[in-house]
C-alpha positions as CSV (number, residue, x, y, z in Angstrom):
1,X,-32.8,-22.8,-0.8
2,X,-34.0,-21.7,-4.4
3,X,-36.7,-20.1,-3.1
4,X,-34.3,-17.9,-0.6
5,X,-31.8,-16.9,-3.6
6,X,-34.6,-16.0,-6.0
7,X,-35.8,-13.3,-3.3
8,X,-34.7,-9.5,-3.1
9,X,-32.1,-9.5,0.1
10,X,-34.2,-8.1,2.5
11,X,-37.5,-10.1,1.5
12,X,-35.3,-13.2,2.1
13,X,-34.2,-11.8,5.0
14,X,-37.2,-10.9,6.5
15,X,-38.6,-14.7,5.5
16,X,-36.3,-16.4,7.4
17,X,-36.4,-13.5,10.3
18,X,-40.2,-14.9,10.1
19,X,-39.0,-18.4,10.5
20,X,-36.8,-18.2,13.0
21,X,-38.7,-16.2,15.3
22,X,-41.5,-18.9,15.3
23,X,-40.0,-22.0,15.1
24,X,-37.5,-20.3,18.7
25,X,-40.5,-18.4,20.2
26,X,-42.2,-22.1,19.7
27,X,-39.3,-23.7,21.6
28,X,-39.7,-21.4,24.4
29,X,-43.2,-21.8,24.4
30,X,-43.0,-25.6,24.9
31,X,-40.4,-24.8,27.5
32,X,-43.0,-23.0,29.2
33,X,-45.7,-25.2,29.3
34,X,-43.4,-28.2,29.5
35,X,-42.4,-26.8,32.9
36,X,-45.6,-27.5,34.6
37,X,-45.7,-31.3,33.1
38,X,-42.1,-31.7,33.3
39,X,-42.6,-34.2,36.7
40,X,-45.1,-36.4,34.8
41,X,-43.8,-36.9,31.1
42,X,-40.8,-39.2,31.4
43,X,-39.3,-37.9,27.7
44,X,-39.2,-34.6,28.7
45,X,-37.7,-35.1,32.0
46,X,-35.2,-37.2,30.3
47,X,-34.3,-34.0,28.4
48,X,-34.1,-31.9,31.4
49,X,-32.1,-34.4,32.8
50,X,-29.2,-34.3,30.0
51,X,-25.8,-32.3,30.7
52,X,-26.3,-30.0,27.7
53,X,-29.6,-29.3,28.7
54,X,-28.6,-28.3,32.2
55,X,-25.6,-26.5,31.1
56,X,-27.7,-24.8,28.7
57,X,-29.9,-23.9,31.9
58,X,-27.5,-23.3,34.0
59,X,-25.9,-20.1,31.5
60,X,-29.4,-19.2,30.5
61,X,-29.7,-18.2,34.5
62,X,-26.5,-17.1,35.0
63,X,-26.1,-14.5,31.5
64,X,-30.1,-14.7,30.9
65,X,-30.7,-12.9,27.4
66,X,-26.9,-12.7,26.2
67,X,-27.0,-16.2,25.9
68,X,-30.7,-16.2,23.9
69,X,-29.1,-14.0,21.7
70,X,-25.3,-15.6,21.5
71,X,-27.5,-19.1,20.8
72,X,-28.6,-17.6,17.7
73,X,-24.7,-18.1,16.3
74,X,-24.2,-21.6,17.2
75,X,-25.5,-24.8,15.5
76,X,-27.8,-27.1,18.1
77,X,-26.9,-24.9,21.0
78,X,-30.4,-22.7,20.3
79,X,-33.0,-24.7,20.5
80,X,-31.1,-25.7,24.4
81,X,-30.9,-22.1,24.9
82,X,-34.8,-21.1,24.0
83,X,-35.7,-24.4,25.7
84,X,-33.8,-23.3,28.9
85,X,-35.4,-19.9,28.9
86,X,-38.4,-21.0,28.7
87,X,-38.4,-23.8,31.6
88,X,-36.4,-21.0,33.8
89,X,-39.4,-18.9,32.6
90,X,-37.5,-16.2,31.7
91,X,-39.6,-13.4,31.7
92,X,-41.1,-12.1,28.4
93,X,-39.8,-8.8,28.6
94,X,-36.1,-9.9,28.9
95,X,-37.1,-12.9,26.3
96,X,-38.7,-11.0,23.6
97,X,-35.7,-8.5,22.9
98,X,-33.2,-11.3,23.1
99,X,-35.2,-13.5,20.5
100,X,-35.7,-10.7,18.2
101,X,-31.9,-9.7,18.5
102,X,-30.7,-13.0,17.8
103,X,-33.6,-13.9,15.3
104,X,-31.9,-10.8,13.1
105,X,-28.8,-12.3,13.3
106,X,-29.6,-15.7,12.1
107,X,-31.8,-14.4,9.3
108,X,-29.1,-11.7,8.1
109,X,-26.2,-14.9,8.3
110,X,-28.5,-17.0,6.7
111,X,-28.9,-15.2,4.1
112,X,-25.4,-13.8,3.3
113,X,-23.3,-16.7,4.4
114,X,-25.7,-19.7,3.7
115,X,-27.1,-18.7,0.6
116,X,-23.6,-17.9,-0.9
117,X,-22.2,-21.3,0.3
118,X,-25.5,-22.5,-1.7
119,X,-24.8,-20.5,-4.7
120,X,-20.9,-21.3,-4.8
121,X,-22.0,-25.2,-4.3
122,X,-24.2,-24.8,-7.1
123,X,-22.1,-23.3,-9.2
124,X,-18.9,-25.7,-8.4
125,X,-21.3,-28.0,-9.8
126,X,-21.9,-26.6,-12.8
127,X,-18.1,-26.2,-13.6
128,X,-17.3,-29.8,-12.1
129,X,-20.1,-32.2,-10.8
130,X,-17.3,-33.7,-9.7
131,X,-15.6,-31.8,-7.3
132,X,-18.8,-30.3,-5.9
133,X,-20.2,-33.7,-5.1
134,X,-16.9,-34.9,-3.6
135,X,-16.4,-31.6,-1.6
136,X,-20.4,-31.9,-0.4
137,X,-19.4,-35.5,0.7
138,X,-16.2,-34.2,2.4
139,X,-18.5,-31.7,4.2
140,X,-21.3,-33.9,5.2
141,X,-18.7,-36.2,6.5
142,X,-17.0,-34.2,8.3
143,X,-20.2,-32.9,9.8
144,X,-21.3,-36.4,10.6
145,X,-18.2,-37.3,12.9
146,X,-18.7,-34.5,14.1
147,X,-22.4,-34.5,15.6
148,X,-21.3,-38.5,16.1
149,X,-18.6,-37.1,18.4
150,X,-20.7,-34.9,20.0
151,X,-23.3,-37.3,21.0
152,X,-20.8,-40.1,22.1
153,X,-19.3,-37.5,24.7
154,X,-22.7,-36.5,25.4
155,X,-24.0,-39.9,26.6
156,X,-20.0,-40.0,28.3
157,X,-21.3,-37.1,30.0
158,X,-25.0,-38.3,30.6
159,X,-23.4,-41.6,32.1
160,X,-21.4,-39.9,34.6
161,X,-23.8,-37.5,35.9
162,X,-26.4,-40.5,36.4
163,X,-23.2,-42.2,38.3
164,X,-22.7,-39.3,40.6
165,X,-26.5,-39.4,41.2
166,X,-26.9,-42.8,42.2
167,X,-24.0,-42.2,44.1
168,X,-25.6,-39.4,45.7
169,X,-29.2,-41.3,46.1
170,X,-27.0,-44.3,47.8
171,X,-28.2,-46.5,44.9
172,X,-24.9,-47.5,44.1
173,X,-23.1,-50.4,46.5
């Protein structure tokens, strides 16, 4: 994060527009290539096989690049959304625009929001170690029970849509 505040705003920007366009242009990729070994490697069909994932799917080929680009503005939703594209193998034409869209927007929140929410944290800290490490508790805390949440309605989720398939399959008596 240093690294980040000690740049000029748009060389920061344009680091983390670097970083974001490969590390969600690499998610697609897998997508892509996972798609023709999808059948035959049992962790990524797992993955496929989660709610979020189809969901994620499912708006990826409903809104197609919207979503790429909306995915951008949401924590854990993107790497679904690049993922999705890229197993619905979204064309590159439609793909590209969205990623670079969205990559700007990450880069340019990143670097305003994040880095402020950084700098303020940092200099809480320097006024009261105190409060700032109490307040970065609070924070990761809440943040915890939150992703904790998440993932307990996700396996909810996971365990009913394996129900209705077994129900579906007539493995179920």
């Amino acid at each position: 994060m240093e690294f980040f505040r000690g740049l000029p705003f748009p060389l920061a920007v344009g680091a983390l527009f670097v970083i974001v366009l490969l590390r969600a242009g690499g998610t697609y990729a897998l997508g892509r290539a996972a798609r023709s070994g999808a059948g035959r490697n049992a962790r990524v069909q797992r993955l496929v096989d989660t709610p979020r994932f189809v969901r994620a799917q499912q708006l990826v080929a409903r809104w197609g690049a919207p979503i790429v680009v909306f995915s951008f503005l949401t924590v854990g939703f993107q790497t679904l959304a690049n993922l999705a594209a890229g197993v619905g193998r979204m064309p590159l034409r439609r793909y590209l625009p969205a990623l670079v869209v969205g990559g700007l927007l990450w880069a340019v929140l990143y670097a305003t929001v994040g880095l402020l929410t950084w700098a303020a944290l940092s200099h809480l800290y320097e006024i009261s170690p105190v409060a700032a490490t109490t307040g970065s508790l609070a924070l990761a805390a809440g943040l915890i029970g939150y992703v904790a949440w998440q993932v307990r309605r996700a396996r909810a989720e996971e365990a009913t849509v394996v129900l209705h398939r077994e129900l579906r399959d007539g493995r179920v008596r």
